[in-house]
C-alpha positions in Angstrom: 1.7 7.3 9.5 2.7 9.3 6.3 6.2 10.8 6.1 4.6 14.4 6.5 3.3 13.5 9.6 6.0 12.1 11.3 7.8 14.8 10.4 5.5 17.2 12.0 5.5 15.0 15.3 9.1 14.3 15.4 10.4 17.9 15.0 7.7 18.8 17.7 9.1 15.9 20.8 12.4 16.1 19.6 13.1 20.2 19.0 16.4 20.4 20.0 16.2 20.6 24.0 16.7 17.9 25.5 13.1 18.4 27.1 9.9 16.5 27.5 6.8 17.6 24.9 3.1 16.0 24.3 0.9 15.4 21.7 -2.6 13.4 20.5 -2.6 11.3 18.0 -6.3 10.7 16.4 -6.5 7.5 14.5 -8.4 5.4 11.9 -8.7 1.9 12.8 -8.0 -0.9 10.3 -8.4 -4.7 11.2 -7.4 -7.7 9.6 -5.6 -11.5 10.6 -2.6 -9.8 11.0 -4.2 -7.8 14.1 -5.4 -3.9 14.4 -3.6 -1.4 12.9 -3.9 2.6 13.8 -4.0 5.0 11.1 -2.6 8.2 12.1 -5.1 10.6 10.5 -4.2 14.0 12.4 -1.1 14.8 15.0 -2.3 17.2 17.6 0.7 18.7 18.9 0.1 19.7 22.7 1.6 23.5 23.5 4.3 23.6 25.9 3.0 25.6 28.9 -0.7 25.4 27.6 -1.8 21.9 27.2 1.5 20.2 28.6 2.2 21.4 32.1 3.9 20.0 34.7 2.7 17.0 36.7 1.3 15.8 39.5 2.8 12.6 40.0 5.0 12.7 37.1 7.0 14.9 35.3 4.6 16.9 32.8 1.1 15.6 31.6 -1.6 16.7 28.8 -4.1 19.5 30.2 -7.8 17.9 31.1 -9.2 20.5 28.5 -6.5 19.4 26.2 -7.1 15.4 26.6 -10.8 16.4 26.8 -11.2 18.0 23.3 -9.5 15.2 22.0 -11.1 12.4 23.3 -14.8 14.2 22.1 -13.0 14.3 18.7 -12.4 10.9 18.4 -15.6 9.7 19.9 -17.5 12.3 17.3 -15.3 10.7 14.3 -15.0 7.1 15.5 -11.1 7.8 16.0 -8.6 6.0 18.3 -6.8 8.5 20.7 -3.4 7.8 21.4 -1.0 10.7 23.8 2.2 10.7 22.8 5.4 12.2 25.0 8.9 11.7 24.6 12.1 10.2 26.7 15.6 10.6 26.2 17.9 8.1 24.5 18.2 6.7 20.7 17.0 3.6 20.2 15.4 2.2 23.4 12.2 3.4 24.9 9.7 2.3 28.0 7.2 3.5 29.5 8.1 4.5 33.3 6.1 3.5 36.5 4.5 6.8 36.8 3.4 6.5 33.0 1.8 3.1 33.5 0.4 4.4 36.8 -1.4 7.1 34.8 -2.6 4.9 32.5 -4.5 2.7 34.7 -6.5 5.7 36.4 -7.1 7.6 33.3 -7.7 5.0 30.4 -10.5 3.1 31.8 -12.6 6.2 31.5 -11.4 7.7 28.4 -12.7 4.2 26.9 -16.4 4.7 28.1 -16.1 7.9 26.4 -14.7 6.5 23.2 -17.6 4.4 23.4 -15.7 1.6 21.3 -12.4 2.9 19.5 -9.1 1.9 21.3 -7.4 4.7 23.2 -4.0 4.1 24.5 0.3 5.9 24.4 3.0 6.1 22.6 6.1 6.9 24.5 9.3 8.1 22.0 13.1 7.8 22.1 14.6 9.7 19.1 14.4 6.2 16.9 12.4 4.1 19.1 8.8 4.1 19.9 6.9 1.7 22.5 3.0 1.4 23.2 0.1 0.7 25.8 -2.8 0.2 23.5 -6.3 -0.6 25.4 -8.9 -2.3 24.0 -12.7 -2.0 24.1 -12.6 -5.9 25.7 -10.5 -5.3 28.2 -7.6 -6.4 27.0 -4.0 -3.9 27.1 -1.7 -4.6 23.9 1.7 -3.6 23.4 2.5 -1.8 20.2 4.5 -4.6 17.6 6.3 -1.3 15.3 5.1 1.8 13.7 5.7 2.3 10.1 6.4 5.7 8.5 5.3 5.4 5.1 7.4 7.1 2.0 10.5 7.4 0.9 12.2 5.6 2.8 10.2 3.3 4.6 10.9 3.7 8.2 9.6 0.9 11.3 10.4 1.8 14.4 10.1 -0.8 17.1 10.8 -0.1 21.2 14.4 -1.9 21.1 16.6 -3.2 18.4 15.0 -6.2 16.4 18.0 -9.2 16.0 18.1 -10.0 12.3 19.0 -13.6 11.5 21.7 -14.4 8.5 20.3 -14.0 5.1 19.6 -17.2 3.3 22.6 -17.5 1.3 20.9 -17.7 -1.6 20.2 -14.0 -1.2 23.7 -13.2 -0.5 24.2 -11.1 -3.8 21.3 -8.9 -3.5 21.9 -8.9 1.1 25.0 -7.5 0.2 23.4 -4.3 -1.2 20.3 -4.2 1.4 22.1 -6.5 4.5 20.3 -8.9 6.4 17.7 -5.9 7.7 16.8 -5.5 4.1 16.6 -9.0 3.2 14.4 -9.7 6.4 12.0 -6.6 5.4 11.5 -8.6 2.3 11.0 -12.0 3.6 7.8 -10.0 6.0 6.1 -8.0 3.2 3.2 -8.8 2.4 2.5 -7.3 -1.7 -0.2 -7.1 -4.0 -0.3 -7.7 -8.2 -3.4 -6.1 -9.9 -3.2 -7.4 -12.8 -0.9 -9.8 -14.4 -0.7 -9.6 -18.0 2.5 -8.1 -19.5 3.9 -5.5 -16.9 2.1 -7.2 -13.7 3.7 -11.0 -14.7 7.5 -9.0 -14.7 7.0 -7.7 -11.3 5.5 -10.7 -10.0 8.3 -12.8 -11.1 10.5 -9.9 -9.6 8.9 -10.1 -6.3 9.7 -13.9 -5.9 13.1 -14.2 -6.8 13.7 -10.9 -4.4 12.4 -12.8 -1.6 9.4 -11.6 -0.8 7.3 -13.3 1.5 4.2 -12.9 0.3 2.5 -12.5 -2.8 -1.3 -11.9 -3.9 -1.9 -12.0 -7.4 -5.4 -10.6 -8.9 -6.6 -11.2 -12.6 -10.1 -12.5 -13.5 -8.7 -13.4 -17.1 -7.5 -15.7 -19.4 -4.4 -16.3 -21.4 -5.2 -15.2 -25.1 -3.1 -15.5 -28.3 -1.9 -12.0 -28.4 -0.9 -12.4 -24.8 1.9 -15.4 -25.2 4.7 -13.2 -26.4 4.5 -10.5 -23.1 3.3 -13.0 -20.2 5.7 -13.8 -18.5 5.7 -18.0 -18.5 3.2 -18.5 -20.7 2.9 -21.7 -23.2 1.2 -23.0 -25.6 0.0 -25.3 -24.2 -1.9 -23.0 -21.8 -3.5 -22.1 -24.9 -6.3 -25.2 -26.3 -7.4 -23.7 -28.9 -4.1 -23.8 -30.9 -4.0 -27.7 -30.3 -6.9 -27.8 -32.3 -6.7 -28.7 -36.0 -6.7 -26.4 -38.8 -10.3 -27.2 -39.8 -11.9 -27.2 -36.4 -15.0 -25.2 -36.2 -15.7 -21.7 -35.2 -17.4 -23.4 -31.9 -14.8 -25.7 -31.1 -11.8 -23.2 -31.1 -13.9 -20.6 -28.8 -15.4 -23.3 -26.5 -11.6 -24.3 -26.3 -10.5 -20.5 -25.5 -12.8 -20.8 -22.8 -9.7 -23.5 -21.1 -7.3 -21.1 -21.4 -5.0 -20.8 -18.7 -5.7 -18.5 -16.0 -3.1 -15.6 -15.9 -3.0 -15.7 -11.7 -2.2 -19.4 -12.4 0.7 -19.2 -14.7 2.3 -15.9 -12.6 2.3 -18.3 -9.6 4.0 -21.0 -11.7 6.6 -18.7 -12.2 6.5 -17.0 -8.8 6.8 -20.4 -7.5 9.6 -21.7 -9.1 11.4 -18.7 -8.6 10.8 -18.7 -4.6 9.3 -22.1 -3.3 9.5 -19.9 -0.1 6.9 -17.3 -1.1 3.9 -17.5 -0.2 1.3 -17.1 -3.5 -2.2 -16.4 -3.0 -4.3 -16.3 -6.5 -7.4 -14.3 -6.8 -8.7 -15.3 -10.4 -11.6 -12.7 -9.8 -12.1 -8.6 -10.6 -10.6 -6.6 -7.8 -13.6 -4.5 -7.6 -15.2 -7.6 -5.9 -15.7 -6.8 -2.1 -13.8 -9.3 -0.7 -11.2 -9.3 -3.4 -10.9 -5.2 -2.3 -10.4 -6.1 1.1 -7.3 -8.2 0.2 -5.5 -5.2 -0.6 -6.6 -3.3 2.7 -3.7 -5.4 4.5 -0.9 -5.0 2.0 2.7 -3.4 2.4 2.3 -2.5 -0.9 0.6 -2.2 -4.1 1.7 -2.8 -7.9 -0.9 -1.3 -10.2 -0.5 -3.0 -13.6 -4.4 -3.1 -14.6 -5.3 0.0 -17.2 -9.2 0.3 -16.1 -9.7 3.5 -14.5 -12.2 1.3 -12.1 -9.2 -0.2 -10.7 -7.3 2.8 -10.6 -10.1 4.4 -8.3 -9.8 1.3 -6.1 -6.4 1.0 -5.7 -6.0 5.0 -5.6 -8.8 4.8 -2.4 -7.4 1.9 -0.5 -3.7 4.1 -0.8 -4.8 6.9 1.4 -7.4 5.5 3.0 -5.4 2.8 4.8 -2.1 4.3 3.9 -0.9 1.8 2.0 1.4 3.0 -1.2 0.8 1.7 -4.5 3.4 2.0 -8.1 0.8 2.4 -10.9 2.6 1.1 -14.1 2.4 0.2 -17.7 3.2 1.4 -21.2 1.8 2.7 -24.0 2.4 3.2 -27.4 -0.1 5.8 -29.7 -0.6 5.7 -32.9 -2.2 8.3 -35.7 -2.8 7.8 -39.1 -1.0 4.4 -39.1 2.1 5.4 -37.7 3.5 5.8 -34.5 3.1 8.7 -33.0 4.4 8.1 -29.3 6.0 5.1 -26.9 6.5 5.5 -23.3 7.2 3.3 -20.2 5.3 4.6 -17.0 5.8 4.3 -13.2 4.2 6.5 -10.4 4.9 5.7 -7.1 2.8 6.9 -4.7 2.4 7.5 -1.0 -0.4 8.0 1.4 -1.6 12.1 1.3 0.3 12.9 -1.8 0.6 11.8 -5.2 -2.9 10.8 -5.6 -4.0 9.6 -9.1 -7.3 11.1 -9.1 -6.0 14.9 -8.4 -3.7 14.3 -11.4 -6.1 13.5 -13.9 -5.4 10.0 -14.5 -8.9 8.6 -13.5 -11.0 10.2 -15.8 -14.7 10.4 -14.8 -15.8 10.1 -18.9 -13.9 6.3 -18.6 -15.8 5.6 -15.1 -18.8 6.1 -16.1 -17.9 4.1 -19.3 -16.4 1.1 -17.7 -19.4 1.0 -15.0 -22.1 0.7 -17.8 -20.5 -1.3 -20.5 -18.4 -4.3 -21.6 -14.9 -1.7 -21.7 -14.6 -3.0 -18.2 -13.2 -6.5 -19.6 -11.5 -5.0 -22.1 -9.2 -2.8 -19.4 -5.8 -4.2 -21.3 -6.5 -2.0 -24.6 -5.4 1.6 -25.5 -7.1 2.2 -28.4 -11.1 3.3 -29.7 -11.5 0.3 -31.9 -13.1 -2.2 -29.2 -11.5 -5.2 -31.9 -7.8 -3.9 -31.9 -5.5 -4.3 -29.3 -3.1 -1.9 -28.7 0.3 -2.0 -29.6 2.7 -3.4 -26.9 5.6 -5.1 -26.7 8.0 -6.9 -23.5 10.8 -4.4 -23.6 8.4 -1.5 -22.7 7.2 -3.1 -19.9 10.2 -5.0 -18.4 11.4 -0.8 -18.4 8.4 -0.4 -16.4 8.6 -2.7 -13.9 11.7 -2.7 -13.6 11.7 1.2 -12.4 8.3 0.1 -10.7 10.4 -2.7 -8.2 13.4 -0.8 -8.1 11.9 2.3 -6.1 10.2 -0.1 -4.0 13.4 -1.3 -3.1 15.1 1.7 -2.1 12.3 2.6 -0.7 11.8 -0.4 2.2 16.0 -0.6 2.2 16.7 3.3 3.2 18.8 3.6 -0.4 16.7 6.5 -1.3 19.0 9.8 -1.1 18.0 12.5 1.8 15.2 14.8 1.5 13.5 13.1 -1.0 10.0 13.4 -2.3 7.0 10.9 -1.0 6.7 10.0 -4.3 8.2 9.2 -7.9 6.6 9.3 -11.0 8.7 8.7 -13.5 8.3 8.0 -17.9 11.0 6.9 -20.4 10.7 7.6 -24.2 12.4 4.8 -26.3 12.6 6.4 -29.2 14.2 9.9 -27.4 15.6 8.4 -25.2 14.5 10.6 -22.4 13.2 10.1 -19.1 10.7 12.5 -17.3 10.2 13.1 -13.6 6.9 14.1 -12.7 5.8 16.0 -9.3 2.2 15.2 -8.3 -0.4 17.7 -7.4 -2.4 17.0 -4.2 -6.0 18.8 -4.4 -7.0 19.5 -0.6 -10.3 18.7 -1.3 -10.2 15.3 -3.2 -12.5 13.0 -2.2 -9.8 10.2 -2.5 -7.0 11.6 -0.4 -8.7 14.3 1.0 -10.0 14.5 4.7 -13.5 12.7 3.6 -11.3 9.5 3.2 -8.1 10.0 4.6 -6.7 7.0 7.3 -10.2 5.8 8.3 -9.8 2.4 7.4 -12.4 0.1 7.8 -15.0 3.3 8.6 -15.8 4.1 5.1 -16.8 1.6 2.8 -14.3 1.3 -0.6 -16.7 0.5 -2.6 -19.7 2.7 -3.0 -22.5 0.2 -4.3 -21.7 -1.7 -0.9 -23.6 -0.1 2.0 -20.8 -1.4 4.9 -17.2 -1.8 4.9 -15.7 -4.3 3.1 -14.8 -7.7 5.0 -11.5 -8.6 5.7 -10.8 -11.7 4.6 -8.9 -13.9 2.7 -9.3 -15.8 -0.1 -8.5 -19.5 -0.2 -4.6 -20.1 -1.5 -4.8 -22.0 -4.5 
């Protein structure tokens, strides 16, 4: 669930009292081989006295009328329904006999009105949460942690999780994030769209930090102009410049066409960095449907591919299975052959806020543009001139991505300072030496993080030129 909604849910169990309180939670469902997750997509908080009275058997329950209008809701929207109440106590929570009781006469039923979705509980300590999820099959399922996503990161499981000892040779960077941290990092699962000169830096980040997992997606090829910012590159990845002075026109583009792959080389490095990590590459366009769905069951997204295409993508697959993404890069513009501007880039965003589309940053104009011409395969350059690349250089984006990785960081360690925002968009200006916080605007009607989209998951399809949901698997680790 997003930060603003457990906020919402947690001020309403926990207000101060010491007492009991009820709620719905309406869900999107999301499914994937690392199981079924539930995308909290509206807390329903049930009114004291009103829809939460006292029991029968137990000590307070949700009204029929309340668990009623609920459960139609969901059915109507395809939702999972989850009621939520509260115990006492801190970091431990179960649900009692008298909860479990309740569960078996009412849940059976609330199923066959679901007519498919799961409907289950959620029972809350202060910083622990435990669930009774059932499924269409038959089958009950206790609830593995649920993740509060912003800044920080929050996963709260229904007892303490034992952490083994850091590998030692993470013992620098455990010392600022502890074994927790280190752990957290060893689990995640992150994505790299786009691997050219900001997405190879935090690539080659992500390994030597630990991470467990790393998918990287780039459908192209090493060129000259890309040796000097890639991260690992060689010559040798590079044919055509083992060619001889008076080779043919032919020869050296046949030969470019056996350029080395940029996934490949970012894995090189990845893997020398971390022989732990795990490195899927993905040496296709992420606007594949399969290649889409890879993303759908990330931890996180880094953003380092400039097509507004992409951007859309990666912006839909944030809020619609609330899954943050850092959008980075740099630029530098010029006018009248000089420079006119340089800055760094990274925008953090969160699920429900910071959305890239309200701010203007995927333009329709270059949609439309990329969708009906060769631009799309061109997504690295800045400027009008279809044969000139843009100017660029490795400091700008190591700047980048290093911001880019380091909020990430705080964000899944709990370094971030107290009341914080969701998000953090930040620029730096080399030559002023300035750096810019930005605070996103969230439109309530976008169509990317507004309600037509917001934490349905697998329910609406990402891409609209396919007619069903995209399928979640995996591609084959190379």
């Amino acid at each position: 669930m997003t930060e603003k909604h457990w906020q919402e849910l947690h001020t309403h169990l926990f207000p101060g009292d010491g007492d009991e309180h009820g709620a719905v939670l309406r869900c999107g469902i999301a499914t994937s081989s690392r199981g079924i997750r539930l995308l909290v997509r509206a807390v329903v908080p049930a009114v004291d006295g009103t829809d939460y009275i006292p029991g029968d058997r137990g000590y307070r329950k949700l009204t029929a009328a309340f668990a009623a209008e609920n459960i139609d809701a969901c059915a109507e929207e395809g939702l999972a329904y989850l009621a939520v109440h509260n115990h006492g106590g801190t970091n431990r929570v179960g649900f009692s006999g008298t909860d479990m009781a309740s569960h078996e006469r009412g849940y059976p039923a609330l199923l066959g009105i679901n007519n498919g979705p799961p409907v289950g509980a959620l029972v809350f300590a202060t910083d622990a949460v435990a669930g009774d999820i059932w499924t269409a099959d038959g089958r009950r399922h206790e609830l593995t942690h649920l993740r509060v996503v912003g800044r920080p990161q929050q996963d709260l499981t229904a007892e303490p999780t034992p952490i083994a000892v850091a590998d030692p040779a993470y013992d620098r960077q455990a010392r600022i994030f502890g074994d927790r941290g280190q752990a957290i990092l060893a689990a995640s699962r992150v994505a790299v769209v786009g691997v050219g000169g900001a997405g190879s830096l935090v690539s080659e980040y992500l390994a030597r930090l630990g991470v467990g997992e790393i998918i990287l997606i780039d459908p192209d090829r090493l060129d000259t102009s890309n040796v000097p910012r890639v991260v690992g590159a060689r010559r040798r990845d590079l044919p055509a410049t083992l060619l001889p002075a008076w080779a043919p026109r032919w020869a050296v583009a046949v030969a470019a066409r056996w350029s080395t792959l940029k996934v490949r080389i970012a894995a090189r490095v990845a893997r020398e960095a971390s022989p732990a990590s795990r490195i899927t590459t993905i040496p296709r366009s992420v606007l594949e449907a399969d290649v889409a769905a890879a993303l759908t069951d990330c931890d996180h997204i880094f953003l380092a591919a400039d097509s507004a295409l992409a951007r859309r993508l990666v912006n839909s697959v944030t809020h619609q299975y609330l899954i943050p993404n850092t959008q980075i890069g740099s630029k530098v513009s010029t006018s009248n052959g000089r420079v006119s501007d340089i800055f760094s880039v990274s925008r953090m965003s969160s699920p429900g806020s910071g959305c890239l589309r309200c701010n203007g940053l995927i333009p329709a104009s270059r949609l439309t543009e990329e969708a009906t011409s060769e631009i799309q395969r061109r997504r690295q350059r800045y400027v009008d001139d279809a044969d000139v690349h843009a100017p660029s250089v490795i400091t700008l984006n190591a700047v980048a991505a290093s911001r880019a990785v380091d909020d990430w960081l705080m964000s899944i360690g709990g370094l971030t300072e107290p009341d914080v925002t969701p998000d953090h968009w930040v620029s730096y200006n080399p030559r002023t030496d300035e750096t810019v916080d930005f605070e996103p605007v969230t439109d309530p009607d976008c169509p990317h993080c507004g309600p037509s989209r917001f934490a349905l998951g697998d329910a609406v399809p990402l891409l609209a030129q396919h007619a069903t949901a995209p399928r979640n698997t995996r591609p084959a680790h190379r």
